[in-house]
ZATORMI-823044 format. One line per 3 residues: their letters; for each residue y, z, x of N, C-alpha, C, O. Coordinates in pm, 1 decimal, decimal comma, padded with zeros to 6 digits. Each point is the difference from the previous one (the first is absolute). Layout:
BEGIN
a) Y:Z:X:Y:Z:X:Y:Z:X:Y:Z:X; ...
END
This chain:
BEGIN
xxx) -00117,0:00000,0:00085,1:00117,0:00000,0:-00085,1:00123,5:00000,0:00089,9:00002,5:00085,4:00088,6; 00103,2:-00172,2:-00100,1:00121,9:-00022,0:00040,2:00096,6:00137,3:-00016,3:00012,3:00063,5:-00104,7; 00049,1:-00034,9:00224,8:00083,7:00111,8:-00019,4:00127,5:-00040,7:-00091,7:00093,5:00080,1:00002,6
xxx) -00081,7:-00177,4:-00070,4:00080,5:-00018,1:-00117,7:-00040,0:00026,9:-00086,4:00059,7:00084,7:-00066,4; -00193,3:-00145,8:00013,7:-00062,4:00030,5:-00103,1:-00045,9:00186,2:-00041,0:-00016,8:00061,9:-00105,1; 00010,8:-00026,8:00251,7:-00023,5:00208,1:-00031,5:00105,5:-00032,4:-00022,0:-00001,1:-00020,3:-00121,5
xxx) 00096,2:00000,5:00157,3:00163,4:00089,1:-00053,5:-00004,9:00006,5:-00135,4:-00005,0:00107,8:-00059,3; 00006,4:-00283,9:-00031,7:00014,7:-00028,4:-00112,6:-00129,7:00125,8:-00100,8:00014,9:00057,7:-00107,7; -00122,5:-00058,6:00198,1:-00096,4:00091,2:-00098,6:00073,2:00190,5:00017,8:-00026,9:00093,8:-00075,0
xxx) 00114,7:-00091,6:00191,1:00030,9:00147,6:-00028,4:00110,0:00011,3:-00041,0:00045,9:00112,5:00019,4; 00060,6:-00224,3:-00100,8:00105,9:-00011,1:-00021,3:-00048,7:00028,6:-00136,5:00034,8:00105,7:-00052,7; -00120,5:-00197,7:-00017,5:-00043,1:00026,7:-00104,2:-00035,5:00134,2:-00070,9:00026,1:00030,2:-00116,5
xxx) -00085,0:00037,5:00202,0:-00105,5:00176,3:-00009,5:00120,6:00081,2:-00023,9:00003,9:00088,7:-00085,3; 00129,5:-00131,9:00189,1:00093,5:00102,3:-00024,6:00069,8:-00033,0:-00151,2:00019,9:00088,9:-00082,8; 00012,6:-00227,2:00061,5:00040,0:-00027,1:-00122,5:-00063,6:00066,6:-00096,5:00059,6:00091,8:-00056,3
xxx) -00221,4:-00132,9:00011,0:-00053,5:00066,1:-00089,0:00064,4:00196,7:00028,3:00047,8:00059,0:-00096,8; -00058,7:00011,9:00233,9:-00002,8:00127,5:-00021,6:00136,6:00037,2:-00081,7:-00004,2:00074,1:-00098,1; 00131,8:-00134,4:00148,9:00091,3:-00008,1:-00050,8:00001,0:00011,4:-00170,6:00042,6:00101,6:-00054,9
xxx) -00080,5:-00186,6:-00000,8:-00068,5:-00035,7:-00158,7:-00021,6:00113,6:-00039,3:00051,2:00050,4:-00100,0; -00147,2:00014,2:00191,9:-00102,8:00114,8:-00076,8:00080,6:00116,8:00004,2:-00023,7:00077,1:-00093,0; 00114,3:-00039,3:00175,0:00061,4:00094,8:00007,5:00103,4:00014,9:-00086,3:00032,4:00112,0:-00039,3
xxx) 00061,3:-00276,8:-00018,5:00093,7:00018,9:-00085,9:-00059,3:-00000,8:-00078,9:00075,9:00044,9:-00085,9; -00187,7:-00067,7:00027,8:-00076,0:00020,7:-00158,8:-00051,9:00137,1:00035,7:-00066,5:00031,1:-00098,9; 00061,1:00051,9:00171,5:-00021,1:00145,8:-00038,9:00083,3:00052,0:-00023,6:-00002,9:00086,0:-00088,0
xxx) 00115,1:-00116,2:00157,5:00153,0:00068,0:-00022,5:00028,7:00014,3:-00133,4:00019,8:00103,3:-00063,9; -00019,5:-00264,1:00014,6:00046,4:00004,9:-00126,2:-00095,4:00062,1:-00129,8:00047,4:00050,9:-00101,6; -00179,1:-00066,7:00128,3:-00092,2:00095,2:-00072,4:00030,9:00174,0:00000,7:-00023,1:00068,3:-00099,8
xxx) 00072,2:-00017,0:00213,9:00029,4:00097,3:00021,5:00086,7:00055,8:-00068,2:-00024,3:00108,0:-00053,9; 00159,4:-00177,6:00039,9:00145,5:00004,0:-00095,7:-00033,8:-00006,1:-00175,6:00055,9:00052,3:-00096,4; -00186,6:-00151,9:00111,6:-00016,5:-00012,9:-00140,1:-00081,2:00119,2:-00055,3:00019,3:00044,7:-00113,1
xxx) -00093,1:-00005,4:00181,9:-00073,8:00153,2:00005,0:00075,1:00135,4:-00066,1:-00039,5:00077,2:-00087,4; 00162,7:-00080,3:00164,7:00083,6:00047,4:00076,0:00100,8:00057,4:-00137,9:00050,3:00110,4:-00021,1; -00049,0:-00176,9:-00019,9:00101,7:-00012,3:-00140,9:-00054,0:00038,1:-00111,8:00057,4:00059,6:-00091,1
xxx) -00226,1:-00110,3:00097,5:-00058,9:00052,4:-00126,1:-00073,7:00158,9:00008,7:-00031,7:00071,8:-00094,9; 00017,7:-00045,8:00236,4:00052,4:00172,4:-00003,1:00077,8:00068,8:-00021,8:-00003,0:00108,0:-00059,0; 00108,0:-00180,0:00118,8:00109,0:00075,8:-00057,9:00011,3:00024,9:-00131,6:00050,8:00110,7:-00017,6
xxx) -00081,1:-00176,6:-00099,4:00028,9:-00026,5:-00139,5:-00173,4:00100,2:-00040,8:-00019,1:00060,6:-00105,5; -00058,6:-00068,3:00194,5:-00124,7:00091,4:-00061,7:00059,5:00176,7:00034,1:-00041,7:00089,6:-00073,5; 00140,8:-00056,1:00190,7:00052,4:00061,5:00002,1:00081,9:00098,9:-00082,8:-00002,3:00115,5:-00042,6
xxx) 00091,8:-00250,8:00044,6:00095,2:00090,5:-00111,8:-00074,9:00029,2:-00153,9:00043,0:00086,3:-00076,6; -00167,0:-00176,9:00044,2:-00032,3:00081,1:-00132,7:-00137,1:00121,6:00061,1:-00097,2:00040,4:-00063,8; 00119,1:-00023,0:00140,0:-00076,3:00133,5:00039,4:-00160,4:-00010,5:00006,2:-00084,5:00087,6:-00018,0
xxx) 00068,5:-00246,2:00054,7:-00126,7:-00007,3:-00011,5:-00081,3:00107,5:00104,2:-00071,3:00085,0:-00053,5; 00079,8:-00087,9:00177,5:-00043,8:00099,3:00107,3:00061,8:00127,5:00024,7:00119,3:00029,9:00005,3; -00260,4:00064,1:00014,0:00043,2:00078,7:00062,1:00046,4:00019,4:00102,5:00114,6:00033,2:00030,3
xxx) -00231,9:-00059,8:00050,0:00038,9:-00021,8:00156,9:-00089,2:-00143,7:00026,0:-00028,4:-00052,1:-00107,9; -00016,1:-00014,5:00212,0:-00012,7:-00104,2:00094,4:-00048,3:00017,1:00111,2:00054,4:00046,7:00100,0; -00201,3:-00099,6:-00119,6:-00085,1:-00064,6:00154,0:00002,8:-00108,5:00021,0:00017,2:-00074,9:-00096,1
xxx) -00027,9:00036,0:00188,3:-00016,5:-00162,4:-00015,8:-00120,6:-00061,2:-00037,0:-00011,4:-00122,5:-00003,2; -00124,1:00238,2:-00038,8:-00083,5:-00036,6:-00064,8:00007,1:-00036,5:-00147,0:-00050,2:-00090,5:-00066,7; 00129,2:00191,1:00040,1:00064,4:-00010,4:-00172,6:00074,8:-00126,8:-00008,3:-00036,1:-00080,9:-00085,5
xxx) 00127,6:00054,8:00156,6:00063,4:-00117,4:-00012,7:-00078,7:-00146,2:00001,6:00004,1:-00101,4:-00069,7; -00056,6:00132,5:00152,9:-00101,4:-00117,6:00022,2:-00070,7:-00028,3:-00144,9:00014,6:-00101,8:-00067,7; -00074,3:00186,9:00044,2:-00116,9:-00011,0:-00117,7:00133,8:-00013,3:-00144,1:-00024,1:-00065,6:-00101,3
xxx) 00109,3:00113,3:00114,9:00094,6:-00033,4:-00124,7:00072,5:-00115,0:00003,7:00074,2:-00020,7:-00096,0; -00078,6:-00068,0:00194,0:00056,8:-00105,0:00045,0:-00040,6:-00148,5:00010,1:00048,9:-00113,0:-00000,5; -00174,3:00182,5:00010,6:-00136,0:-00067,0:00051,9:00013,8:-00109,3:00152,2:-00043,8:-00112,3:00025,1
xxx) 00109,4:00190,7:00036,6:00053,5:-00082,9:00155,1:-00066,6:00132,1:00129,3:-00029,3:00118,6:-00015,1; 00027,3:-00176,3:00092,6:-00059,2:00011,5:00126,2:00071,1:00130,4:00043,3:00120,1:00024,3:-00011,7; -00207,9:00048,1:00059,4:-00005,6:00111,8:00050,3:00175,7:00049,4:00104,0:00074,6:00096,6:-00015,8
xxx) -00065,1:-00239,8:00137,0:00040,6:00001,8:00077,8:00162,1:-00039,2:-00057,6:00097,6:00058,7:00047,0; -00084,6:-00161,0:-00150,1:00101,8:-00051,6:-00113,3:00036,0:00157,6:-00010,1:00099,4:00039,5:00060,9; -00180,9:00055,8:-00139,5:00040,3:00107,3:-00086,0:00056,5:00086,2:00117,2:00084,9:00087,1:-00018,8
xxx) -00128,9:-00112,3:00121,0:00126,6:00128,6:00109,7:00119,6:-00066,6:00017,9:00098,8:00072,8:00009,4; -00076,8:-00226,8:00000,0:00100,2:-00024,0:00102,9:00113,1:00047,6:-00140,4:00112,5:00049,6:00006,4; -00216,8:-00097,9:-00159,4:00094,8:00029,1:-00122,3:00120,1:00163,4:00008,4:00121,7:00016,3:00008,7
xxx) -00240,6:00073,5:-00017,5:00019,8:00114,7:00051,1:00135,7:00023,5:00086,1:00111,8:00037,2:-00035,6; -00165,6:-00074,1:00165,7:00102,3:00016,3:00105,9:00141,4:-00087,6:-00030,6:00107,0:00021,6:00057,1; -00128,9:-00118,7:-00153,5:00154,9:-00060,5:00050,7:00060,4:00084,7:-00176,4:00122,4:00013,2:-00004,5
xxx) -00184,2:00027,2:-00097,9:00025,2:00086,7:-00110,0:00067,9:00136,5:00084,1:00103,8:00040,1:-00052,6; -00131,4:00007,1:00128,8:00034,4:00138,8:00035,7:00130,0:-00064,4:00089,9:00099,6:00072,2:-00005,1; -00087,3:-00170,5:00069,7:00102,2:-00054,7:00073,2:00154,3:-00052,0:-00112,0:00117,9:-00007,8:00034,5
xxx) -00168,1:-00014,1:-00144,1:00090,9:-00048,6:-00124,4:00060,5:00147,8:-00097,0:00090,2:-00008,5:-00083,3; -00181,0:00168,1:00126,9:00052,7:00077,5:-00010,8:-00113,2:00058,1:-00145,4:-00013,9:00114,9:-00042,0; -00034,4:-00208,5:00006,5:-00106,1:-00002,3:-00121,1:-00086,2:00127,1:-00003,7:00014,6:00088,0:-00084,8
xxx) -00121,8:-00084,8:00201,3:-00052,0:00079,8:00026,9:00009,6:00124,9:00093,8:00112,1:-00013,5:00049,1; -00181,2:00158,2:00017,6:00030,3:00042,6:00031,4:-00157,2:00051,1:00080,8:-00095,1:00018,2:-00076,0; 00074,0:00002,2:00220,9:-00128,2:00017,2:00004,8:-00018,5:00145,2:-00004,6:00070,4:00085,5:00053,7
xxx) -00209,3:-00064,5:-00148,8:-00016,3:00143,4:-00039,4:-00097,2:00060,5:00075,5:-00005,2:00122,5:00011,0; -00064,8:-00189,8:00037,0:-00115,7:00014,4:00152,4:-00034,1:-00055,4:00042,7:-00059,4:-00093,0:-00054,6; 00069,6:00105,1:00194,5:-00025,6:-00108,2:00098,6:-00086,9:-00033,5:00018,8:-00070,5:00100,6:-00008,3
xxx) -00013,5:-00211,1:00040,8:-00129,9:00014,6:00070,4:-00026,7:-00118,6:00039,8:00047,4:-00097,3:-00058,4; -00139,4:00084,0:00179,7:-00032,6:-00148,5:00045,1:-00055,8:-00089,1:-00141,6:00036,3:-00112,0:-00035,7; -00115,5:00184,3:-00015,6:-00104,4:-00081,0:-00087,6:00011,1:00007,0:-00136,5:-00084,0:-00064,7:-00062,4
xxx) 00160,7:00122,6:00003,4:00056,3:00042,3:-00125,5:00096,8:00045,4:-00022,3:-00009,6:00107,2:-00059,7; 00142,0:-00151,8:00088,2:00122,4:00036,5:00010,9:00029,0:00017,5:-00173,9:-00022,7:-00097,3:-00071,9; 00077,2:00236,0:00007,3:-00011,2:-00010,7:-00144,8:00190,9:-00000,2:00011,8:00056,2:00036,3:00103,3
xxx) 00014,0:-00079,3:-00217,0:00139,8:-00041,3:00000,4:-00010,8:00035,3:-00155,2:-00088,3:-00010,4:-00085,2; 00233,3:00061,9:00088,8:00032,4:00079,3:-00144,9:00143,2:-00111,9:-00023,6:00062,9:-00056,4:00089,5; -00039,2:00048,6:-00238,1:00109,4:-00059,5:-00042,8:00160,8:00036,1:00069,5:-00031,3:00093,9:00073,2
xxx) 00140,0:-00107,8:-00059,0:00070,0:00070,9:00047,6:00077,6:00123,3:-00102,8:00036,0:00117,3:00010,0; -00037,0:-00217,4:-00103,2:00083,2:00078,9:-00123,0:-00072,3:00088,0:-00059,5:00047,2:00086,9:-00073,4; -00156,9:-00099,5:00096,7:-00172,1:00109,6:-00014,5:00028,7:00163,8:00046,2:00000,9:00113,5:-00047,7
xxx) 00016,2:-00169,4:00144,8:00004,8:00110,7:00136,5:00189,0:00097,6:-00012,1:00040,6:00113,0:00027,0; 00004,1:-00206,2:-00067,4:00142,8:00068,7:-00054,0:-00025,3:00074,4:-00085,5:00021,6:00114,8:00038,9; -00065,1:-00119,3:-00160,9:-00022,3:00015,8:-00143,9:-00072,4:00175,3:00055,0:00050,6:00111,5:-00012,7
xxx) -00174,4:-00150,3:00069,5:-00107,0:00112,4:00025,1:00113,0:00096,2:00083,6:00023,3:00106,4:-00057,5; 00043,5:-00126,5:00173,5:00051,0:00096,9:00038,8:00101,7:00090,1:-00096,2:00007,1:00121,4:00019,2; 00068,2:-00183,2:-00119,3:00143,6:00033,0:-00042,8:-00086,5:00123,7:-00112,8:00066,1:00072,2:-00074,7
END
């Protein structure tokens, strides 16, 4: 194979990765919004990303980054940490319970 022709085949790989990454993004946002709105009617208590997953019906790995960029938008709040089950409480949840 011609060292033009690798280029053109890894020019391509990055294109496609490119693709895949802005269609998660935007899956993410679209995610993203319809928590928020399961939110505000108080659907959850709190949040694993196992729960999410299975209420979502999306991928395990989808349901953290959801998570993490929700707690970054101020949404959520993490209520225990953990490598493997990080559980996250509403924010306005966690207001409510303290007052």
């Amino acid at each position: 194979m011609s060292a033009k022709a690798k280029k053109q085949k890894g020019e391509v790989k990055e294109e496609k990765a490119r693709v895949t990454q802005r269609a998660a993004l935007i899956e993410v946002e679209a995610l993203l919004k319809r928590l928020e709105k399961d939110l505000d009617k108080g659907a959850f208590k709190y949040l694993t990303p196992y729960s999410l997953a299975q209420q979502y019906n999306v991928k395990i790995s989808l349901a953290r980054k959801l998570l993490k960029a929700a707690v970054e938008k101020d949404l959520l709040k993490l209520y225990s940490g953990g490598r493997r089950a990080p559980i996250y409480t509403a924010a306005s949840f966690k207001e409510t319970v303290n007052k």
